[in-house]
Structures are given as structure tokens and as C-alpha cells.
LOMI-928034 format. One record per residue (C-alpha): x, y, z. Coordinates in steps of 0.001 Angstrom, whole numbers, padded with zeros to 6 digits, always signed. Layout:
# LOMI-928034
XYZ ...
This chain:
# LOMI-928034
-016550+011640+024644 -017207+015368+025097 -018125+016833+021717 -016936+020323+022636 -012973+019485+020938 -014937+018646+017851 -017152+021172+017504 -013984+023733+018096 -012545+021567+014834 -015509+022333+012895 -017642+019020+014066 -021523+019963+014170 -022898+018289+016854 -025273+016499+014832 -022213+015115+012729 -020398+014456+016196 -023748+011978+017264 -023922+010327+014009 -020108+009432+014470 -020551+007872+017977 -023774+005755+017177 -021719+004104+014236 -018522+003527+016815 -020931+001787+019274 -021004-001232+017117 -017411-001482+016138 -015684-002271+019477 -015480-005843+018507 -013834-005634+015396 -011692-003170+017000 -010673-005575+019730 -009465-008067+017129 -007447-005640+015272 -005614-004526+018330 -004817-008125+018997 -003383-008573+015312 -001054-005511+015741 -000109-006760+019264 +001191-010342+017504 +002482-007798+014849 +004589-005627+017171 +005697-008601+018756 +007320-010444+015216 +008906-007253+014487 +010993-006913+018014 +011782-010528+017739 +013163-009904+014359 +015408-007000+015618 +016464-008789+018844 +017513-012048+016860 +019505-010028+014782 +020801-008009+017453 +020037-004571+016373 +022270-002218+018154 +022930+001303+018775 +025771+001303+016165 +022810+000573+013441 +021435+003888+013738 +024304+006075+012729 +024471+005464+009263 +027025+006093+006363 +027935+008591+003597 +029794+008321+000357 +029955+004723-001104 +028047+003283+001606 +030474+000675+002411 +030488-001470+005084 +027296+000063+006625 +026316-001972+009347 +022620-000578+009834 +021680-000907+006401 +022739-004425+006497 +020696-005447+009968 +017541-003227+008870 +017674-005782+005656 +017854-009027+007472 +015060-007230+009790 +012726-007280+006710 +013878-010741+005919 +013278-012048+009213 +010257-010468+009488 +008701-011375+005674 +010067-014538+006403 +012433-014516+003336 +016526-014820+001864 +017215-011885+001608 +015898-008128+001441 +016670-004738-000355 +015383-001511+002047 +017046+001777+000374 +016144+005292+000593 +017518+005073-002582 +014022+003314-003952 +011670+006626-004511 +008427+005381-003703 +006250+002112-004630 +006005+002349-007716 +009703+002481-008613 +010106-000404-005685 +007863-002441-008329 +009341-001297-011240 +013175-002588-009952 +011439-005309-009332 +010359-006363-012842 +013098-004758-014757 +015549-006587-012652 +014126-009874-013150 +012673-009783-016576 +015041-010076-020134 +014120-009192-023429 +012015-012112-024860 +010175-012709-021510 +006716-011989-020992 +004789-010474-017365 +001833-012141-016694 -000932-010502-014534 -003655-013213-013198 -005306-010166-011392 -006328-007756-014094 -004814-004353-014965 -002341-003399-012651 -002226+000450-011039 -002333+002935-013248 +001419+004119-012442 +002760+000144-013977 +000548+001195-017082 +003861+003135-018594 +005991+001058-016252 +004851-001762-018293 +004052-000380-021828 +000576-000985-021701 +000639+003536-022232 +003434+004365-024140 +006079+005719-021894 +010123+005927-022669 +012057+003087-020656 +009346+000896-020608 +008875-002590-020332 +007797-002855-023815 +010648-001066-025240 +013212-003673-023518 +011123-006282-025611 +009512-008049-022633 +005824-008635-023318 +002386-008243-021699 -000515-010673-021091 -003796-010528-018600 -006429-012397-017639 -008986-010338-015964 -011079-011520-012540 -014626-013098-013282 -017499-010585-012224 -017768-012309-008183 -014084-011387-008008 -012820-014774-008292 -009813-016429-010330 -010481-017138-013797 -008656-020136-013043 -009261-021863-016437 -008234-018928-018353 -004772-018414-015824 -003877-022004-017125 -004246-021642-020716 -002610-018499-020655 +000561-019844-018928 +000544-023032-021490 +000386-021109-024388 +003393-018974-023720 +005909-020401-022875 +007979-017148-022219 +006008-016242-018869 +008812-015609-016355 +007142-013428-013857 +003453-013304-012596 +002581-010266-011003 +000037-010245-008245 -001210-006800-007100 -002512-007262-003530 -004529-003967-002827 -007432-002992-005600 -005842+000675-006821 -008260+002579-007961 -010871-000410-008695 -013202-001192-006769 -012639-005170-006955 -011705-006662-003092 -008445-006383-002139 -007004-009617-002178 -006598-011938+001516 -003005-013568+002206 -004613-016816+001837 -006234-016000-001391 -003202-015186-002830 -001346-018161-001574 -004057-020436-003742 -003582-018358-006366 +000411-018816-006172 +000124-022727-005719 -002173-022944-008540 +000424-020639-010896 +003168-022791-009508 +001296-026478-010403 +001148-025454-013864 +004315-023700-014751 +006898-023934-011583 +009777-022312-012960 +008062-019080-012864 +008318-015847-009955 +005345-014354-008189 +006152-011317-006805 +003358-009738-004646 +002873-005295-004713 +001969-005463-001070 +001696-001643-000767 -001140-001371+001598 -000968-004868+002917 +002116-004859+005118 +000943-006243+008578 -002813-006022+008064 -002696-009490+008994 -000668-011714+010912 +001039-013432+007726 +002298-012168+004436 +002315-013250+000925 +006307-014206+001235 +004412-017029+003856 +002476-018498+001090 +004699-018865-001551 +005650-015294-003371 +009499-015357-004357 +009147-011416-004121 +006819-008798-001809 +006917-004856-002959 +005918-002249-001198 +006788+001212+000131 +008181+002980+003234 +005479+005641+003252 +002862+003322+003312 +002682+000477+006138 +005981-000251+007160 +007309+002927+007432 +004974+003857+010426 +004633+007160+009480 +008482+008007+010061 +010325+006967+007140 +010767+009975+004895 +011472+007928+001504 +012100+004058+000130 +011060+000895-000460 +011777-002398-000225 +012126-005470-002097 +011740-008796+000255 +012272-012282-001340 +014269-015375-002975 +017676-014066-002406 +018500-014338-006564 +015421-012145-007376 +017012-009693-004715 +020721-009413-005947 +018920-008566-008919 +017189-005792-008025 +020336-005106-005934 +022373-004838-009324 +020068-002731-010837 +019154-000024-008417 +023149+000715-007874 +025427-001090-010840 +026461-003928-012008 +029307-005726-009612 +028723-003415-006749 +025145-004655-006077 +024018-004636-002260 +027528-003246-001446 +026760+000702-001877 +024081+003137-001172 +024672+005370+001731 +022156+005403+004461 +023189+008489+005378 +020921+009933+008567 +018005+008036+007938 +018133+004628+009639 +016808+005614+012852 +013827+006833+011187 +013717+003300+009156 +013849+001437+012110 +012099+002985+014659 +009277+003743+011869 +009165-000030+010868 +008925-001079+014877 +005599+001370+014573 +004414+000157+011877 +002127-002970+013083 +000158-000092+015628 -000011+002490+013209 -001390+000404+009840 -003886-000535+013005 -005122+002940+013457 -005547+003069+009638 -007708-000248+009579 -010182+001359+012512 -010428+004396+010348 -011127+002576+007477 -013913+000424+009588 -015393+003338+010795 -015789+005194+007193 -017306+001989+005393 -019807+002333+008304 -020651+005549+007895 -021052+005733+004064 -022840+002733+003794 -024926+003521+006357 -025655+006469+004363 -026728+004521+001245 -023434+004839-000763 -021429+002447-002153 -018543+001108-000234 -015880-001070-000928 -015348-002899+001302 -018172-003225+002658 -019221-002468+006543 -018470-005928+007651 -016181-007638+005553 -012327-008592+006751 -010041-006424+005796 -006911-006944+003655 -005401-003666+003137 -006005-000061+004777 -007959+001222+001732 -011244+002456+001615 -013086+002746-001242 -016560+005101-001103 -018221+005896-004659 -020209+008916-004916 -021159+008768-008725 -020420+012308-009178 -017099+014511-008966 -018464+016810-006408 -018759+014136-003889 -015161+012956-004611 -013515+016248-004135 -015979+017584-000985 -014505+014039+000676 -010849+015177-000203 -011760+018763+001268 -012801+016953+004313 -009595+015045+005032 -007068+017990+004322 -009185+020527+006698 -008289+018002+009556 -004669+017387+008624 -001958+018643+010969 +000035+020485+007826 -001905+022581+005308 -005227+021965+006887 -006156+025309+005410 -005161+024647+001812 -007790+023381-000356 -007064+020679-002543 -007882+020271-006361 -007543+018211-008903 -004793+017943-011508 -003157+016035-014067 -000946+013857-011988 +002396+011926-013781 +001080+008137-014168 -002522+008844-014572 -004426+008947-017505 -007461+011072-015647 -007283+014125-013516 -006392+012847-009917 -007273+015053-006422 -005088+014178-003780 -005524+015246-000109 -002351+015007+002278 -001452+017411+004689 +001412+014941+005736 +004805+014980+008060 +005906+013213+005008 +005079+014420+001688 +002785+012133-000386 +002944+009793+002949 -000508+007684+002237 -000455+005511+005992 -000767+009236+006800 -004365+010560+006615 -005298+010891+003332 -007610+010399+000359 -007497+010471-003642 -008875+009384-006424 -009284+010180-010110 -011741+012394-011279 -013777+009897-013920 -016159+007311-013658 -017631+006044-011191 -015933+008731-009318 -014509+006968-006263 -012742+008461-003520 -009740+006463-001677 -009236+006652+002081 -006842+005781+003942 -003883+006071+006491 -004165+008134+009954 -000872+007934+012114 -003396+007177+015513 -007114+006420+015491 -007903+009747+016778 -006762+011113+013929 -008428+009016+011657 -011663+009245+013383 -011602+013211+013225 -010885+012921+009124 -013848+010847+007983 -016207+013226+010724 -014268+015949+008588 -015172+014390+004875 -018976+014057+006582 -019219+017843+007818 -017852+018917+003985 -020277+016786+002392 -023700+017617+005023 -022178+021537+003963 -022052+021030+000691 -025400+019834+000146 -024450+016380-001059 -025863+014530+001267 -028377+015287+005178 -028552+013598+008367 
């Protein structure tokens, strides 16, 4: 590769080198996740040829929604492809965290309790749940709370899960957050999560596992719905939007926990019936067909960073060589300055408002200062290239996203020049 492109993009040469001795070792792993997104690619065509997607899907509805055609395949697209009853995919569901939030307010009554296996949940479900005060919580319904937190390796505190779903009785949901949010524990593998599920489900069977699989979607060739989750949550600017969905979420699963959610995004007795799709299905669509390539450009730019930072002698999670689960990339810096140089790095190489410089600020959901870098298509769009994290201890940054691997490849060289500028760290 000539570095001449890159340097006119603000690449030093000596950052340019460094980049293409880490990339000489990848090709491998890089092999293996372009056969993943082929299989990938492939489930999500058969799902839209079985259920004969057609031209007529794309033009949408207005008004009441009725009768809307598109909407209706593009949900038994997600079914097919999650394997499940029934799905709910609606511009109408803001952004992950309100697909999660439908999800548990739908499905939980006053006098049940949530049950996390996993440890705290992302910061946003904090006030979702009640664990900060927030108004329409969780907690002000009169559903309760419990935990159990992962032992130190990471692993199920299987004894503890038990005893916490004998002693109360009232646990009718188990929440199982897939990615690590801003933690630095391992994401969690498909298969890990189906033991979990089966384990949950030997104890107490009358209970739902739903899944947040924001970050997940088709990092692997099966999903949690394939190992026993009644629900999977994510968002349409993550994964399986593909970088052209401008808004939504979805909700895939048993087709009860669905009408429920279904009945409580729109009304009671109109349910799955309305919500125009307006213009947007061809976006939907064509952005979910993406999706299995362009959550595979994310994963080589997440590769390639864990390389270069831990190379570097910082820590990384995941590491260089572990399997990857979702498309984040954690990279701890122990001080602020690293954190923000790193966000500084990924908005100078983004395709919109690569010239503004981003700072941090007191985000809704957070209980820190959060710095966010996006110059997106899609505002907020995190398959995009892009990169947060809270300013606080240990002062992490999250990477992720990158629409093609080009892209991502140019943002972490970016996040390296800012920091070998800054003084933070020398080649």
C-alpha cells in the first residue's frame, strides 16, 4: 500500500509502518471473518427470498400504518433470520436502549422482580431500571431488582444464580446483557450464553431470558434466540442496520413476549397493527442485507486496534488474540488525556465533522462525563466509526464500528497519530 493517501490524511509515515507491520499478522483471522459474514449474507437473502420480499415492500405507509405490507415481511425477515415467532422492527423504537426498555416494561407487572446473572447492566438501564432514580422507572411500577455479579475470571457465579432464583420466587425475567458496556469484563460468546440460559431454565423454567444483543448481531454465525433466549434486543444503528437505517430497533422472540412489546410501543388493542413505515423500509432492508459485511469491517477494525494498543503496552480488552463476540473495543489508558486524544483521533478521520473536535459532556443516562466521537451519515450511528467512553476511572475508551475496513483502518492510524502528537505515547 502506497503511504502517500495517508500521509495527505495526516498519517506520518512512521505511524503508516507501524500500522502495516501489525496487519501482516492478521490476514488469518481476517480470512475467517470474511467467511462468517459470507454464511451471514447468505442467511439473510435466504430469509428475504423465503418470504418473498418484493418490490411492493419498499414503498411504505403513512397515517395508521394499516395494512403495510413491508413492515410486515421486514418482521418475519428478522424472525426468519433470529430464528424466532415473531418480531417487532419499528422506526418507531428510538434507539437501544428504549428497544430494551419496551422490552422489560412490556413483559414485567408490578410485583415481579428482573434478575441480572451478568452484573450491572449499561449505565442507560440504571434509570430504566431504578437502580438511579429516574421518573417512569421500573421501580416506580413496583417491579424489583436483584444481581449477582460475575466471579473475578469472568465466569458465572453459578451457585449464587441458583440461590438467587430460589429465594424469590417473583423472578419473571432474567436479563442477559451480551456486549460488556463500559466494563471491561469479556463480552459474552453465543454459546456462553446458551449455558447460562439452560442453567437459568433447569432451575426456574417458567422464567424469560431476553438477550441486549446490541453489538452482537451477526458477529457470529448463530444468535442467542438459537440457544434458548425467548427475547434478543438490539438496535438499527448498530449491527443490523448496516449503516443505512436512520432510526429503530427491534425486538425478536417468543411471539407472546412480542405482542407485548407490540401493545406497548403503540396501544392497547391495536398492537402490531399500526405504526407507519413511512419512507424508510428500503433503508431497513437494504441496510439489514449489509449488515453481515459491514459488522465484518467493524470486527477487522477492532482486530487491528487491540493489536496495536497492546502491542504498545496498554491494556486491551479484548485482548490481541482472543475470539471476538461483539464489535467493541475496549483500550484503557489510565488517564483522561489518553481517552479524549483517542476520540480526537477517530472524529479527524470521519467523513462528517472531521474538523470538529469533540469534548466531553454530561450525557442523559450517565452518571460521569461521557466524550463521544461520531462524525456519522447517521447521527449517534455506533457500527459507524466511532469511539466513547466516560471520563472516570480507569478511563477507557470504546471503539468501534467503520462502515468498510478502509475506513476503520484509517481511524485507529488516526487515534495513533493524536496520541504520538500529543505526547502520550512514541514509536
Amino acid at each position: 500500500m502506497n503511504s502517500e493517501i495517508y500521509q495527505q490524511l495526516g498519517i506520518s509515515k512512521k505511524v503508516f509502518d507501524f500500522g502495516e507491520e501489525i496487519l501482516k499478522g492478521l490476514e488469518e483471522r481476517f480470512k475467517k471473518i470474511d467467511e462468517n459474514a459470507e454464511f451471514n449474507q447468505l442467511k439473510v437473502l435466504k430469509a428475504m427470498q423465503d418470504n418473498k420480499v418484493s418490490e411492493a415492500c419498499l414503498l411504505g405507509t403513512t397515517g395508521y400504518g394499516y395494512n403495510d405490507i413491508g413492515r410486515e415481511k421486514l418482521e418475519a425477515v428478522y424472525a426468519s433470520v433470529f430464528h424466532t415467532e415473531d418480531a417487532l422492527v419499528r422506526p418507531q423504537i428510538t434507539c437501544g436502549t428504549h428497544a430494551l426498555a419496551l422490552a422489560l416494561m412490556s413483559n414485567l407487572r408490578p410485583g415481579d422482580m428482573l434478575f441480572s446473572p451478568v452484573g450491572k447492566p449499561y449505565d442507560t438501564l440504571e434509570e430504566v431500571i431504578g437502580i438511579r432514580e429516574s421518573k417512569g422507572s421500573l421501580k416506580e411500577y413496583g417491579i424489583d431488582y436483584v444481581q449477582v455479579d460475575l466471579l473475578k475470571d469472568g465466569s458465572f457465579d453459578f451457585d449464587n444464580i441458583k440461590k438467587t432464583l430460589l429465594d424469590n420466587s417473583n423472578i419473571k425475567l432474567v436479563t442477559i446483557q451480551r456486549s460488556k458496556g463500559y466494563q471491561t469484563r469479556p463480552t459474552l460468546s453465543v454459546e456462553r450464553i446458551g449455558e447460562l440460559i439452560s442453567f437459568i431454565k433447569s432451575v426456574k423454567s417458567d422464567v424469560f431470558c431476553m438477550v441486549d444483543n446490541c453489538y452482537g448481531e451477526f458477529v457470529e454465525t448463530i444468535e442467542p434466540s438459537d440457544v434458548g433466549a425467548d427475547m434478543v434486543v438490539g438496535s438499527l444503528i448498530k449491527n443490523p442496520g448496516g449503516g443505512l437505517a436512520p432510526i429503530g430497533g427491534y425486538i425478536a422472540g417468543k411471539k407472546e413476549c412480542v405482542e407485548n412489546a407490540a401493545f406497548r410501543l403503540t396501544s392497547p388493542g391495536l398492537g402490531k397493527e399500526v405504526g407507519a413505515s413511512l419512507g424508510i423500509l428500503p433503508q431497513f432492508y437494504q441496510g439489514f442485507f449489509l449488515a453481515p459485511t459491514v459488522t465484518a469491517s467493524a470486527l477487522k477494525g477492532a482486530i487491528f486496534a487491540a493489536n496495536i494498543y497492546e502491542k504498545l503496552g496498554f491494556d486491551v480488552c479484548p485482548n490481541a488474540t482472543e475470539e471476538r463476540h461483539d464489535i467493541i473495543q475496549a483500550v484503557t489508558f489510565g488517564k483522561p488525556e489518553g481517552v479524549i486524544a483517542f476520540c480526537e483521533g477517530v472524529q479527524a478521520a470521519a467523513p462528517v465533522d472531521s474538523f470538529v473536535t469533540p469534548e466531553p459532556w454530561d450525557m442523559p443516562g450517565y452518571d460521569a462525563q461521557v466524550i463521544m466521537a461520531a462524525g456519522a451519515f447517521v447521527s449517534g450511528s455506533s457500527i459507524e466509526l466511532s469511539a466513547d467512553g466516560p471520563i472516570k476511572e480507569p478511563y477507557s475508551v470504546f471503539f468501534q464500528g467503520g462502515l468498510t475496513w478502509p475506513h476503520a483502518k484509517l481511524g485507529i492510524l488516526k487515534t495513533l497519530q493524536k496520541l504520538v502528537d500529543a505526547g502520550i505515547l512514541s514509536l
